[in-house]
Phi, psi and omega in degrees: 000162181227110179277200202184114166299303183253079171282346139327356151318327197288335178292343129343311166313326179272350163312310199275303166322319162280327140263068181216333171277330197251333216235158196253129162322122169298129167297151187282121204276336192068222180140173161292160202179149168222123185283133182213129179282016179255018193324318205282344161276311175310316165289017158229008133291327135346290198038245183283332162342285154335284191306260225329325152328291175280332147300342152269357171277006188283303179265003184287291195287276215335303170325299187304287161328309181276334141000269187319299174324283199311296173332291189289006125247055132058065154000207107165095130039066226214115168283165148322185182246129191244134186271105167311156157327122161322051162040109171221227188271165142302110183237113181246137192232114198245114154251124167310119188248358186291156180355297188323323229269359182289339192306104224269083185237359222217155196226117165237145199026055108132004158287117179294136175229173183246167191331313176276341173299326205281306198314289197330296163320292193297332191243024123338275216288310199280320171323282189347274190308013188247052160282139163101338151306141164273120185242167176223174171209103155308079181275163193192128189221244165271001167256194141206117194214164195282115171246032166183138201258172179330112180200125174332313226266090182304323165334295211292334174306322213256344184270318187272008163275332181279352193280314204294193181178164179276139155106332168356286189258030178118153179249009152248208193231170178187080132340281197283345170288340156310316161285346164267349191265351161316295156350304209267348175273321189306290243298323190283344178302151183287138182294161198074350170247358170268146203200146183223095133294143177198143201253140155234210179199349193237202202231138160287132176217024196211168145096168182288312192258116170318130168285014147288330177298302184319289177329308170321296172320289168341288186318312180274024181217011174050032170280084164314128184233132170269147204235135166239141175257147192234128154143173191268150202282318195212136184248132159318123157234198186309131165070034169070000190276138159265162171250181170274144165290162182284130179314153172203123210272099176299326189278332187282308182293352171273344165238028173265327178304307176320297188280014115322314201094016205240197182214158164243169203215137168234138178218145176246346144206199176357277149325291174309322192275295184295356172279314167280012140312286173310336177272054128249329174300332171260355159272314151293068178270147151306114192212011177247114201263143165276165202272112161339115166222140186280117199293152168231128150244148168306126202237031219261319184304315202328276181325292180301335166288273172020271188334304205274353172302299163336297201297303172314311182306301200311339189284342187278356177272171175252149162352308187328149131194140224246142204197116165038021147105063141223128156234173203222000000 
């Protein structure tokens, strides 16, 4: 349906009338004139032409103005009525980008792929599922830094993560500057909606801040932080020697949960990382509903483009006009 936002505008309308009542007559400016004592034939050679002019230069503007009128209270369009996406957490997600993370141990649809490749596929598929979320994305390596701040627009996350290559931010790990610069995004979101997930493969061997410091900071800003340890117990290396997997300090990241409020999580392969995906969807649910709203679009350009068409034409008419057996 279509309502008018500011309908006091229309009282505009009443302007040219009160002033045609109220303002004192402009004196006749005069001018050149040529006088012809033949007035009466040419206005009937003429015949309507003449009238027909000068009522458009009358009503040309007149038009224009309750245009102009209609424009300034904002037209506007009112849709059904619609239940936006539910509301849910602040979720910012710090993945480890580091060397390590190069390692071909993860196997997705029956292909070896190496560790971030694996990350990419799960939390794709967890991106989907986070309607009504604010998500943020951190990477981190031997730095760490935000490559998307909080935001509804679940894509653009899931594009600069797919985007994203081993080694970005460095071929070591800085864990805990990953979790202060979380903090530090987190920290102005409303309590009780912040959440951090955060995957790694290592060990901290980089950064300004300890991941216990870190943790702490968390804590004290009621920032849940979930921990996932990422990689296979043993990697294939040349000639079939199995190997060691790259170390990963499970205790530590086991008691950045604890002292958070968060859980840790190990998954060693594939599977195993998306099946924990899915449990944070259900330790993190979307649950809070937003309040039903009527889309508006604006119709306001329509009338003032009108308006200003009306106006041109009118500058486009001519001038001439005849007065008392003169024309000027």
């Amino acid at each position: 349906m279509l309502e008018f936002d500011w309908p006091w505008a229309f009282a505009g309308l009443l302007l040219p009338l009160l002033a045609w009542r109220l303002l004192p007559r402009a004196p006749d400016a005069g001018g050149t004139a040529l006088r012809m004592p033949f007035y009466a034939e040419v206005v009937a050679v003429a015949g309507q032409a003449s009238g027909s002019g000068l009522r458009a230069r009358v009503w040309l503007p007149a038009l224009a103005y309750l245009l102009l009128c209609v424009a300034a209270a904002r037209p506007q369009w009112v849709g059904e009525i619609e239940m936006p996406p539910q509301s849910g957490r602040d979720l910012m997600l710090a993945v480890d980008v580091s060397g390590s993370m190069a390692a071909e141990d993860m196997a997705v649809a029956g292909r070896r792929v190496d560790r971030l490749q694996a990350v990419k596929v799960v939390i794709g598929d967890f991106l989907e599922r986070r309607v009504g979320d604010r998500v943020g994305m951190i990477l981190f390596g031997q730095a760490a830094y935000q490559i998307t701040p909080l935001t509804f627009d679940r894509n653009s996350v899931r594009h600069q993560l797919d985007t994203s290559s081993v080694g970005l931010a460095g071929r070591e790990t800085a864990i805990g500057d990953a979790i202060g610069l979380a903090v530090k995004r987190l920290r102005e979101r409303p309590a009780q909606q912040r959440v951090l997930i955060l995957l790694t493969d290592g060990v901290n061997t980089t950064g300004a801040l300890q991941p216990l410091e870190a943790a702490e900071l968390a804590r004290v800003h009621q920032v849940r932080v979930y921990t996932v340890a990422f990689g296979a117990d043993a990697q294939r290396g040349p000639f079939g020697i199995s190997l060691p997997s790259a170390e990963i300090d499970e205790a530590t990241l086991q008691k950045i949960a604890a002292d958070t409020g968060g859980r840790f999580f190990r998954a060693r392969n594939t599977a195993e990382l998306a099946g924990i995906y899915s449990e944070l969807d259900r330790l993190e649910p979307v649950e809070e509903e937003a309040d039903p709203i009527r889309p508006r679009q604006e119709l306001f350009h329509y009338p003032a483009a009108a308006a200003l068409l009306l106006m041109l034409l009118g500058l486009l008419l001519p001038q001439r006009r005849i007065v008392a057996g003169a024309v000027t």
